[in-house]
TORKOL-4160 file (C-alpha; in steps of 0.2 Angstrom, whole numbers, padded with zeros to 4 digits, m for minus):
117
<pt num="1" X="m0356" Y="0133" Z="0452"/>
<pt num="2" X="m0341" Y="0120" Z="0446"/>
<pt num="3" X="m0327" Y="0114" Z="0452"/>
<pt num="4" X="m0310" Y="0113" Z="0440"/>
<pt num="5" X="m0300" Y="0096" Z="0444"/>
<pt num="6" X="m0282" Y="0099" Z="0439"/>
<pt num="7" X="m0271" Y="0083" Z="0439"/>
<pt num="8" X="m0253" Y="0084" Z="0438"/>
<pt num="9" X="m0240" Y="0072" Z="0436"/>
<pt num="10" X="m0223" Y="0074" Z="0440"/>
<pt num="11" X="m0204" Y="0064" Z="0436"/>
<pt num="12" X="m0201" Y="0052" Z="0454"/>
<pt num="13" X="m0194" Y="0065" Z="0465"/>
<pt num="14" X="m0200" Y="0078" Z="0455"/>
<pt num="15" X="m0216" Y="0081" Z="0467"/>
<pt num="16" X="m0208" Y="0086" Z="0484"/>
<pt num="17" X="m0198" Y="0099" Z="0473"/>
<pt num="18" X="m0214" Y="0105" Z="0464"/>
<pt num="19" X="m0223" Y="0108" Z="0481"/>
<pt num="20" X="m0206" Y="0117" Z="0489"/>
<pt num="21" X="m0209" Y="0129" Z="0475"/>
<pt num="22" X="m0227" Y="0130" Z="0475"/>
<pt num="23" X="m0227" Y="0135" Z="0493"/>
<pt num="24" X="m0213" Y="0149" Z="0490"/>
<pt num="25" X="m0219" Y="0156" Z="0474"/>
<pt num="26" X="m0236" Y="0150" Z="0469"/>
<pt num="27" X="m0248" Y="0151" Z="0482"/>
<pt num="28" X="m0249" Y="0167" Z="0485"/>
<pt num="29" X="m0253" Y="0175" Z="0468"/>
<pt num="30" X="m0264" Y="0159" Z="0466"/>
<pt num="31" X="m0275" Y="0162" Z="0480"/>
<pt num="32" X="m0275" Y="0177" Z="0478"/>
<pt num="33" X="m0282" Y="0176" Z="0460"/>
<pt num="34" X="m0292" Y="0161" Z="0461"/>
<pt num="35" X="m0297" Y="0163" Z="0480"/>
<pt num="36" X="m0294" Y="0146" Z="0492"/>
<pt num="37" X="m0292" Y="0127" Z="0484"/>
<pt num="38" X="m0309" Y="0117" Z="0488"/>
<pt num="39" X="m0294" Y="0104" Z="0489"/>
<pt num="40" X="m0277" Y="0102" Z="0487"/>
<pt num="41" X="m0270" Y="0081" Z="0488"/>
<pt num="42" X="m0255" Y="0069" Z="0485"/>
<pt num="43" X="m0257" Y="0052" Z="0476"/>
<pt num="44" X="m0251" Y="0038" Z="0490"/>
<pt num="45" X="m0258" Y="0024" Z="0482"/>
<pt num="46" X="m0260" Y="0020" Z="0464"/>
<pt num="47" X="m0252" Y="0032" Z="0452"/>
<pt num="48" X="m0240" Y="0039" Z="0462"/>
<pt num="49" X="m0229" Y="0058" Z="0460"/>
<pt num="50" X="m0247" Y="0067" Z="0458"/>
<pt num="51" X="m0255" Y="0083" Z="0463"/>
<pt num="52" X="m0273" Y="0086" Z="0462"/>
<pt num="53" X="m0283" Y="0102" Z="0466"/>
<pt num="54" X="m0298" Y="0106" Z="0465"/>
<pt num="55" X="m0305" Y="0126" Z="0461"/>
<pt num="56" X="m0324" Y="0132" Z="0465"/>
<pt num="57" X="m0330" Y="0145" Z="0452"/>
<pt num="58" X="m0347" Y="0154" Z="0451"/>
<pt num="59" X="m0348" Y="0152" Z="0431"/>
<pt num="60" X="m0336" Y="0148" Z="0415"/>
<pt num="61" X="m0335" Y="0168" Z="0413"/>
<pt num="62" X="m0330" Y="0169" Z="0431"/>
<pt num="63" X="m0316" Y="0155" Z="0429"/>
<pt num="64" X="m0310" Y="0165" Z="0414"/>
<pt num="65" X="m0307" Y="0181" Z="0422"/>
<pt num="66" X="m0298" Y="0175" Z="0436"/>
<pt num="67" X="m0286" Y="0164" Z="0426"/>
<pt num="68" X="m0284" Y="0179" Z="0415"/>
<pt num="69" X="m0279" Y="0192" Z="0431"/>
<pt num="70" X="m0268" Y="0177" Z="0440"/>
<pt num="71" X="m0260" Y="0173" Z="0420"/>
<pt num="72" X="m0256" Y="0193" Z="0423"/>
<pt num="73" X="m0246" Y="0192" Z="0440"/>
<pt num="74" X="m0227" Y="0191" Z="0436"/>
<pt num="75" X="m0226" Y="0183" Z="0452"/>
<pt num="76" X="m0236" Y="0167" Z="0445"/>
<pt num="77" X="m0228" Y="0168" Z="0428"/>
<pt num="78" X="m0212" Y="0165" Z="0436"/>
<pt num="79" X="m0217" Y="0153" Z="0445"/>
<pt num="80" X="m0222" Y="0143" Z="0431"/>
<pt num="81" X="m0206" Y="0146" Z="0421"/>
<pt num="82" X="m0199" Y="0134" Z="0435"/>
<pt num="83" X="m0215" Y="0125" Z="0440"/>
<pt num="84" X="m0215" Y="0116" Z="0422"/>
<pt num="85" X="m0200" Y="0110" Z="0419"/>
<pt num="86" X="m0204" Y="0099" Z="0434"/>
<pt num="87" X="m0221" Y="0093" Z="0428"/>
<pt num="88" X="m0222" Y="0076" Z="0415"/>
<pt num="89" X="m0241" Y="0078" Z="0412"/>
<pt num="90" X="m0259" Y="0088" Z="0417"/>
<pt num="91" X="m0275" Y="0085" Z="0415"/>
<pt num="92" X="m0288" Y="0096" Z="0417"/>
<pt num="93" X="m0309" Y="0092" Z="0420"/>
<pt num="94" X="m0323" Y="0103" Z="0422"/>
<pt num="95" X="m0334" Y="0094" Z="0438"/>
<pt num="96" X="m0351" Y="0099" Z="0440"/>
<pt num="97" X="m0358" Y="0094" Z="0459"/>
<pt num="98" X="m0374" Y="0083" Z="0463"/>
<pt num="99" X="m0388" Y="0089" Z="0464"/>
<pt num="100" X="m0386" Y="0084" Z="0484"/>
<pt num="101" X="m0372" Y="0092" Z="0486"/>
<pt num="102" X="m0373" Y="0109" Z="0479"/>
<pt num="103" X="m0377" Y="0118" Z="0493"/>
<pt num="104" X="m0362" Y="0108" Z="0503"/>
<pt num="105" X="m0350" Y="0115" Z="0491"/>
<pt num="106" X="m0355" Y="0133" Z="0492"/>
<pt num="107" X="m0354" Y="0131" Z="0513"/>
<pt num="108" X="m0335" Y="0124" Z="0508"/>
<pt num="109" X="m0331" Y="0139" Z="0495"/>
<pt num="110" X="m0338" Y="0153" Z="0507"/>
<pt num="111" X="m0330" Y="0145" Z="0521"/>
<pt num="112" X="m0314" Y="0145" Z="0513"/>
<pt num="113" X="m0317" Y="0164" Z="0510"/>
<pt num="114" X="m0316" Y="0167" Z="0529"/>
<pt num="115" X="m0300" Y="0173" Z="0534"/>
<pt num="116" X="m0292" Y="0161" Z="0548"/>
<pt num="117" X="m0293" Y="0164" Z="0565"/>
């Protein structure tokens, strides 16, 4: 198991707009897709106008198939088509847990699975 860090950075003002969106369009096919964030954050001190999340998958192959059914959804292409012009920068890392904290991280992912109460 991994987790996929993406970082984005967006124009000042830009981020508040970006998140609008997101919970409008995005989330849905995303989680759908790619099942729950492990974490989704705002930059408040530092670099400021950044999102990161943070994505659990089983295997690279498993990464690759759901990006590929979510790259699929018209609902999420369309939300990038506006989603883009908002962003100035992303970065993208591949994070591999500890060895202490693996079993953690799979509580976190199945928990997430869980619908809400």
């Amino acid at each position: 198991m991994f987790v996929e860090q993406r970082l984005y950075t967006f124009a000042p003002g830009n981020k508040d707009e970006f998140v609008r969106l997101y919970e409008a369009e995005g989330r849905e096919p995303q989680e759908r897709h790619l099942g729950l964030p492990v974490g989704y954050y705002f930059s408040e001190i530092g670099p400021l106008n950044q999102v990161t999340t943070l994505w659990a998958y089983e295997t690279l192959n498993d990464r690759v198939e759901r990006r590929e059914r979510l790259f699929k959804d018209p609902g999420w292409t369309s939300f990038l088509k506006k989603a883009r012009t908002l962003l100035v920068a992303q970065e993208t890392r591949i994070l591999t847990p500890a060895q202490h904290f693996r079993d953690r991280l799979k509580t976190i992912v199945e928990l997430g699975r869980k619908p809400s109460p």
